[in-house]
C-alpha positions in Angstrom: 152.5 45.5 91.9 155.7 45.2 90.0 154.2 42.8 87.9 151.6 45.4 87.0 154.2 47.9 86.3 156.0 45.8 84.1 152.8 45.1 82.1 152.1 48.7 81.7 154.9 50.1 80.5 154.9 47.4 77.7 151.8 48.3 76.5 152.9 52.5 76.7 156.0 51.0 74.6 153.6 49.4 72.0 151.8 52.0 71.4 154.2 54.1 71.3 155.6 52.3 68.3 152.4 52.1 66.3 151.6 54.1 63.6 148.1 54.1 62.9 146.4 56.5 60.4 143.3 58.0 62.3 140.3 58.4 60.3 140.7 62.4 60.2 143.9 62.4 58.8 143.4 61.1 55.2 141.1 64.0 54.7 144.3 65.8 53.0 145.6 62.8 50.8 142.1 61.7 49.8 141.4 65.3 48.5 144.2 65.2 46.3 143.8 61.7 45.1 140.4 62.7 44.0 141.4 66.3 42.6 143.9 64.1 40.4 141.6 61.8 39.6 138.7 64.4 38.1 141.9 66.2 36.6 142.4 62.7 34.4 138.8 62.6 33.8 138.9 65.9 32.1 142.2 65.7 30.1 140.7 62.4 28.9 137.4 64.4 27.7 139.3 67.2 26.4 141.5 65.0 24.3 
């Protein structure tokens, strides 16, 4: 059982330290990135 313990809280402590981006969280970023990028787009045709 102690062994089992052990093993668990190693993997709560490895996860704890990861810092993965979920799928539903670029929504935000990738917005912008494409609102900048159509913003270039224009200024290119503009100028």
């Amino acid at each position: 059982m102690k062994t089992n313990t052990r093993f668990i809280k190693g993997i709560v402590a490895a996860a704890a330290k990861e810092d993965t981006v979920m799928p539903w969280t670029r929504g935000a970023r990738r917005a912008a990135f494409i609102a900048k990028r159509n913003d270039d787009k224009q200024e290119r045709k503009s100028a």
